[in-house]
Biopython code that builds the backbone (N, CA, C, O; Angstrom):
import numpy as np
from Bio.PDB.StructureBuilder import StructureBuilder

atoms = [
    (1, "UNK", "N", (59.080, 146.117, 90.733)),
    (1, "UNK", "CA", (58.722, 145.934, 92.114)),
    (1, "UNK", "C", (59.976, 146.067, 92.975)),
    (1, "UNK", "O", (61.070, 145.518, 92.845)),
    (2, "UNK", "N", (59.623, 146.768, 93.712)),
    (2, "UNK", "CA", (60.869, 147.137, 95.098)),
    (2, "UNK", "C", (61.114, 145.716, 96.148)),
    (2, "UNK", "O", (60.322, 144.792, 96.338)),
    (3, "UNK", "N", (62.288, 145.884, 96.646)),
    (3, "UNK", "CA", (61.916, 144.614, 97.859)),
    (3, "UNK", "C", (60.926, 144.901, 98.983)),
    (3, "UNK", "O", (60.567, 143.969, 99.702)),
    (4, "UNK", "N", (60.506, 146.026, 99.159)),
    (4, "UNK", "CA", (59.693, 145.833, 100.172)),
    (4, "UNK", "C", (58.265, 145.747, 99.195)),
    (4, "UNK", "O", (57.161, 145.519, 99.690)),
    (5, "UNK", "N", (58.440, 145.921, 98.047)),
    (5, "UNK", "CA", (56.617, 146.037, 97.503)),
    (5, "UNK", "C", (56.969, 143.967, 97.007)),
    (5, "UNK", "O", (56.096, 143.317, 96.432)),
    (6, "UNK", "N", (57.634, 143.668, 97.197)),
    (6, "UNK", "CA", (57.859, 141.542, 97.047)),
    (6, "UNK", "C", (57.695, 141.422, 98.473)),
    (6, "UNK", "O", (56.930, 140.459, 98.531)),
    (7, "UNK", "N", (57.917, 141.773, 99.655)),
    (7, "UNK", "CA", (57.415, 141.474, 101.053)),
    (7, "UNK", "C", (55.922, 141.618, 101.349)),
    (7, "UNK", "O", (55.070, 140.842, 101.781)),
    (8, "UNK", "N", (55.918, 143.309, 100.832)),
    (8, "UNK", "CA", (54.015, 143.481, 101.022)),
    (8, "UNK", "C", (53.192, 142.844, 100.247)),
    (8, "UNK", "O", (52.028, 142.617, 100.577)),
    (9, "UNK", "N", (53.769, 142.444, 98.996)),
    (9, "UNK", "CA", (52.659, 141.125, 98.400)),
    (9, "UNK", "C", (52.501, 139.889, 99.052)),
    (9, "UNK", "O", (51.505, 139.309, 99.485)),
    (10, "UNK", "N", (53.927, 139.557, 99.024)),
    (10, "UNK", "CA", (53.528, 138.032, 99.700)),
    (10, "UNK", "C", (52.895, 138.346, 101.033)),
    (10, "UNK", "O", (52.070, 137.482, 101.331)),
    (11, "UNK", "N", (53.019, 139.331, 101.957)),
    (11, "UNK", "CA", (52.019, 138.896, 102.744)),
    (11, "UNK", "C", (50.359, 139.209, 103.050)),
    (11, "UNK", "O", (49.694, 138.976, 104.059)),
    (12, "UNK", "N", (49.886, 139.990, 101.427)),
    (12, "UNK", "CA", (48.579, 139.802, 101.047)),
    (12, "UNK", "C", (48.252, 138.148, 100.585)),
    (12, "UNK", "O", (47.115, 137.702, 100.437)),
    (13, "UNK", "N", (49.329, 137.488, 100.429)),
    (13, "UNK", "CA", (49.030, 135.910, 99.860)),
    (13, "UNK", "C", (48.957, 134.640, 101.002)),
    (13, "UNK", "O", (49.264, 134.767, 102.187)),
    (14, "UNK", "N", (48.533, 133.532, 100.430)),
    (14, "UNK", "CA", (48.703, 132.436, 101.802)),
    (14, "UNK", "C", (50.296, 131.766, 100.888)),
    (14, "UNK", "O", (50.664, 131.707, 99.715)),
    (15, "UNK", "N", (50.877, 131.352, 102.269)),
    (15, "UNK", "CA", (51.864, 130.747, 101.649)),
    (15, "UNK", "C", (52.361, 129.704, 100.542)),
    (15, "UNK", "O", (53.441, 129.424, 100.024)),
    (16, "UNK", "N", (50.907, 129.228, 100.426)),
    (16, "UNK", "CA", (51.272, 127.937, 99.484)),
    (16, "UNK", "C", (50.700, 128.401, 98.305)),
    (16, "UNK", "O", (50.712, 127.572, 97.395)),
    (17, "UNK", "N", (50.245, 129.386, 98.073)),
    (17, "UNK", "CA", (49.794, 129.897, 96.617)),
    (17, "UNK", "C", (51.091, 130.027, 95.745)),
    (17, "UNK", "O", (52.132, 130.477, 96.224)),
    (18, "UNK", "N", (50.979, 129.603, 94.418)),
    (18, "UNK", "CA", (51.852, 129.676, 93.281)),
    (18, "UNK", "C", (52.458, 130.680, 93.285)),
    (18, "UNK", "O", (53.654, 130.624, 92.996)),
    (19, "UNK", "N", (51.914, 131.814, 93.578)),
    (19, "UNK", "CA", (52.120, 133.545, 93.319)),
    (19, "UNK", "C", (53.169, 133.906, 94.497)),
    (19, "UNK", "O", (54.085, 134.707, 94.309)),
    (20, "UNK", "N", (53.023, 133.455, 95.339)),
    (20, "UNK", "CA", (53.623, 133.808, 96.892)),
    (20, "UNK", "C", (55.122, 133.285, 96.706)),
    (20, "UNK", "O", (56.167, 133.922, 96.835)),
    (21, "UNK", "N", (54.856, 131.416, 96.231)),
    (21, "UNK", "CA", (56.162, 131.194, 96.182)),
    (21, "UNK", "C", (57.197, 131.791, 95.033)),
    (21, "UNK", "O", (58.411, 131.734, 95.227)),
    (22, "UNK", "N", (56.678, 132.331, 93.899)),
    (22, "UNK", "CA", (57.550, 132.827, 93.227)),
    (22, "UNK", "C", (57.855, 134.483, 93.324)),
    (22, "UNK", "O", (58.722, 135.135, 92.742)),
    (23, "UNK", "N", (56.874, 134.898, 94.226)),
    (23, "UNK", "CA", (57.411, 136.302, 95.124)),
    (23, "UNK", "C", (58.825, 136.247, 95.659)),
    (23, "UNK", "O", (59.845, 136.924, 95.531)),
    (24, "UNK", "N", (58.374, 134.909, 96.462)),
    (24, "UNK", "CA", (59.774, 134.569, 97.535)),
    (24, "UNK", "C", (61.056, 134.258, 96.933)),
    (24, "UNK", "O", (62.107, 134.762, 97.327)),
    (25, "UNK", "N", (60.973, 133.463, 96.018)),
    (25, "UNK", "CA", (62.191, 133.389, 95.306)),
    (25, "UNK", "C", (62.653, 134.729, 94.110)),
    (25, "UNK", "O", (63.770, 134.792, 93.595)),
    (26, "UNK", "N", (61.756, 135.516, 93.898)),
    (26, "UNK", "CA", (62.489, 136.893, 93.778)),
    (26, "UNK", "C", (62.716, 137.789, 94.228)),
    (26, "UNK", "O", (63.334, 138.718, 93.708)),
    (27, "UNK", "N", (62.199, 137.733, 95.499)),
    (27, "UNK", "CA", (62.660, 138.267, 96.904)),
    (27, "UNK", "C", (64.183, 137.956, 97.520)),
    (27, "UNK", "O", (64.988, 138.721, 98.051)),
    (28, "UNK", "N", (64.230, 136.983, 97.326)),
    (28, "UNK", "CA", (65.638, 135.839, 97.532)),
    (28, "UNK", "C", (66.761, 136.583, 96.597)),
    (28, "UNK", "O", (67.815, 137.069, 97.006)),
    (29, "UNK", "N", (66.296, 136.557, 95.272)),
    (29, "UNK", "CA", (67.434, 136.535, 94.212)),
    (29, "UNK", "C", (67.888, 138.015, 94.365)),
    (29, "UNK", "O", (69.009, 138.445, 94.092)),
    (30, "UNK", "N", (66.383, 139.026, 95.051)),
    (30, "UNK", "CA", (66.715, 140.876, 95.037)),
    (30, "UNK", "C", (67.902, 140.858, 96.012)),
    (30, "UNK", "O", (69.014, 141.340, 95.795)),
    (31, "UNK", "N", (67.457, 140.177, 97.204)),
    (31, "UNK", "CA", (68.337, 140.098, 98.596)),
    (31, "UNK", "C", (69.804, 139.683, 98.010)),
    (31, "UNK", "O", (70.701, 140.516, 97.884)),
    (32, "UNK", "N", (69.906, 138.740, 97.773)),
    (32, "UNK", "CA", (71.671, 138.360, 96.996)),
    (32, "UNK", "C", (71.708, 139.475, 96.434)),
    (32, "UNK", "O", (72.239, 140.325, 97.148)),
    (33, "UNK", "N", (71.204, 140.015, 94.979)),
    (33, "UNK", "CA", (72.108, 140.697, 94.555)),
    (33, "UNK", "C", (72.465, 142.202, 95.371)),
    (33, "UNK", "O", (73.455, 142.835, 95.007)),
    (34, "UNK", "N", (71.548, 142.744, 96.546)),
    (34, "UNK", "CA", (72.214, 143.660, 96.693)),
    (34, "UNK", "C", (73.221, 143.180, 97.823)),
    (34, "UNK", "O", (74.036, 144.068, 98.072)),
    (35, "UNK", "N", (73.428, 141.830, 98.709)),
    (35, "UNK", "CA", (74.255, 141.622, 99.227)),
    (35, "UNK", "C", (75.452, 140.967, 98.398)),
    (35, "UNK", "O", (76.289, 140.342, 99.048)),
    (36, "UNK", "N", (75.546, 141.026, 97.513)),
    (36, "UNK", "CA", (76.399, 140.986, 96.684)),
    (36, "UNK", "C", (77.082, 142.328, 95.898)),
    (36, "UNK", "O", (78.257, 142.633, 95.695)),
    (37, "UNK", "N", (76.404, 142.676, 95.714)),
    (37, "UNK", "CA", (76.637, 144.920, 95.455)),
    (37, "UNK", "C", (77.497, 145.507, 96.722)),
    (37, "UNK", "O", (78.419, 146.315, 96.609)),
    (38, "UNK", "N", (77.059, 144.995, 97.842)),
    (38, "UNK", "CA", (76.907, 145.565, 98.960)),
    (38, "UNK", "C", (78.998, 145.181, 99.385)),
    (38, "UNK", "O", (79.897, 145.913, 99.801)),
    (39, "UNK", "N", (78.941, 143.550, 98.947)),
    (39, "UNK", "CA", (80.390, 143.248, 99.067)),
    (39, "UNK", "C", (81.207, 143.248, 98.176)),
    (39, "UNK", "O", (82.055, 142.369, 98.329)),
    (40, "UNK", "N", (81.407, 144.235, 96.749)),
    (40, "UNK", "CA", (81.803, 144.555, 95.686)),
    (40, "UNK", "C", (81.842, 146.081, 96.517)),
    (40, "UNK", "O", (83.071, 146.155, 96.492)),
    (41, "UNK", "N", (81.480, 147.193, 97.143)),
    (41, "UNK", "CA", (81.052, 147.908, 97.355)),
    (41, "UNK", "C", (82.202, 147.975, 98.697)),
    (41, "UNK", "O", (83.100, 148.810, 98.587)),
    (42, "UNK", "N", (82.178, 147.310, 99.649)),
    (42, "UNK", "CA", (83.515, 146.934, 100.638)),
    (42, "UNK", "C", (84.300, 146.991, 100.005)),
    (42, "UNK", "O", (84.525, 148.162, 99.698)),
    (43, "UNK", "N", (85.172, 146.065, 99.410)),
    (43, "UNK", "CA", (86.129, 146.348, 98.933)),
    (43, "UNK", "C", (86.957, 147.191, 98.086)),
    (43, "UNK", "O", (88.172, 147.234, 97.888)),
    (44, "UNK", "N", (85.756, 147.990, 97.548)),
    (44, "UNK", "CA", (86.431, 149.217, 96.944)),
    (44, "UNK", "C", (86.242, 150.563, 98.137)),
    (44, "UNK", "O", (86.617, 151.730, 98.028)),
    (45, "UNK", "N", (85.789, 150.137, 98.848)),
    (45, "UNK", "CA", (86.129, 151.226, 99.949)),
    (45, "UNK", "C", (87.084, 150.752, 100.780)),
    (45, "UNK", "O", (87.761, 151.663, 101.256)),
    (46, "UNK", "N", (87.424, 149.552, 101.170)),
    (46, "UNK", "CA", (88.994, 149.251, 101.661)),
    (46, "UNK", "C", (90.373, 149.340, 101.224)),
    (46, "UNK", "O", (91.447, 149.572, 101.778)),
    (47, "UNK", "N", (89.905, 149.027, 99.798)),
    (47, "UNK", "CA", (91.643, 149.466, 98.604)),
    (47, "UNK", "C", (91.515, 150.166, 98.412)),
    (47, "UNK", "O", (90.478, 150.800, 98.610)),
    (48, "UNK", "N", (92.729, 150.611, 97.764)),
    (48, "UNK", "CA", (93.295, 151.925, 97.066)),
    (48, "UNK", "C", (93.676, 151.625, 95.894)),
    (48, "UNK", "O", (94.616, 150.836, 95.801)),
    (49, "UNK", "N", (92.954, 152.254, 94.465)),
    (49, "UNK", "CA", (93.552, 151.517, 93.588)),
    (49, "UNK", "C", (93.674, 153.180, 92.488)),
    (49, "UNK", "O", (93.055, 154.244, 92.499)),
    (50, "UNK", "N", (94.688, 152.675, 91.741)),
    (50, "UNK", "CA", (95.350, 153.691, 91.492)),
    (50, "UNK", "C", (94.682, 154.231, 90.444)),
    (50, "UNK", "O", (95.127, 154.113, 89.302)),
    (51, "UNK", "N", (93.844, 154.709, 90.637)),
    (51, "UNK", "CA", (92.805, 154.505, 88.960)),
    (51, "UNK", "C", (91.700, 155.632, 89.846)),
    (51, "UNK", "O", (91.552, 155.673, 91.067)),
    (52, "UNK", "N", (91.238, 156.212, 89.148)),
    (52, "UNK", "CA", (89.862, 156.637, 89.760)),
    (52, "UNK", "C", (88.510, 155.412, 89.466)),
    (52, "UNK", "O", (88.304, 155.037, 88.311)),
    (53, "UNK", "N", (87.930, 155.044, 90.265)),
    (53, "UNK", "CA", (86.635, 154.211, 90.252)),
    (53, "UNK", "C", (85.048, 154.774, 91.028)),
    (53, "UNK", "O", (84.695, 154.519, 92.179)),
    (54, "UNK", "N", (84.409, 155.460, 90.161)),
    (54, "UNK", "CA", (83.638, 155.944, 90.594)),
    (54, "UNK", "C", (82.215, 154.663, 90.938)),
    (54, "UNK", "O", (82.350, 153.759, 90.114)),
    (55, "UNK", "N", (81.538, 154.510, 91.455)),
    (55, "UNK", "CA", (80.419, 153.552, 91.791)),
    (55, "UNK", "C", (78.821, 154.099, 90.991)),
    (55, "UNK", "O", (78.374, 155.232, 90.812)),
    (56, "UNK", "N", (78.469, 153.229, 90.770)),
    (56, "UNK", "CA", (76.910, 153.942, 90.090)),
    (56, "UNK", "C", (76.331, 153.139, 90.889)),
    (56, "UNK", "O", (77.131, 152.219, 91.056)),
    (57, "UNK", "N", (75.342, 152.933, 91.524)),
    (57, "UNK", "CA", (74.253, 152.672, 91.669)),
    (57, "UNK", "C", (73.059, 152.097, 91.118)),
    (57, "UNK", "O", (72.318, 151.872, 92.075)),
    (58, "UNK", "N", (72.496, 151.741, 90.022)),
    (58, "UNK", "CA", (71.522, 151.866, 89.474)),
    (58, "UNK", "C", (70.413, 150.982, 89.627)),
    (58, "UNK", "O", (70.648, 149.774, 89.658)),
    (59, "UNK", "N", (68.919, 151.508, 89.756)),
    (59, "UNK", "CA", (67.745, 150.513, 90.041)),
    (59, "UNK", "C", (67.154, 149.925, 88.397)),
    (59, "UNK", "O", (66.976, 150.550, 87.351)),
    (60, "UNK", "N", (67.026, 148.948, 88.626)),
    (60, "UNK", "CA", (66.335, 148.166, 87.291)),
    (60, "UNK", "C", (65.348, 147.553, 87.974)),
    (60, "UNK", "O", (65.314, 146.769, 88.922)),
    (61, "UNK", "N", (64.287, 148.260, 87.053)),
    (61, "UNK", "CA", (62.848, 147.442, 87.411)),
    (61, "UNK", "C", (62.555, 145.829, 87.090)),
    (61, "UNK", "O", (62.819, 145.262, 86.029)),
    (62, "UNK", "N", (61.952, 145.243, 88.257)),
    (62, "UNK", "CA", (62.064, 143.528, 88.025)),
    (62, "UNK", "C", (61.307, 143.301, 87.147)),
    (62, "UNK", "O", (61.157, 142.147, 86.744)),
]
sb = StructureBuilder()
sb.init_structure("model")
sb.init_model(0)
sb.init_chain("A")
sb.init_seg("    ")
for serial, (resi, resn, name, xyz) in enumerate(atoms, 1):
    if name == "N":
        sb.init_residue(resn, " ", resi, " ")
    sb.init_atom(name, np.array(xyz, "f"), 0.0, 1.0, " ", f" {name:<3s}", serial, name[0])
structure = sb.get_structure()
């Protein structure tokens, strides 16, 4: 599931359903890690490091 296909579920759900809240908290954990990618990702575009460092990308299905 994509982050936007964990947004479009939970809001086929009511909020207090079992299903919804554990949408949200892997909605939560998707959001960190790519804002966490995102600031691993800064800083190798601000240094210079003497090495070649190429970046991958990669999607893993939840």
């Amino acid at each position: 599931m994509t982050l936007e296909g964990l947004i479009s579920a939970q809001d086929r759900l009511s909020p207090g359903q079992h299903a919804h809240i554990l949408l949200a908290a892997k909605q939560a954990s998707v959001e960190a890690g790519i804002g966490g990618e995102d600031r691993v990702a800064e800083i190798f575009r601000k240094h210079s490091f003497p090495f070649e460092h190429p970046i991958f990308h990669v999607y893993l299905p939840l």
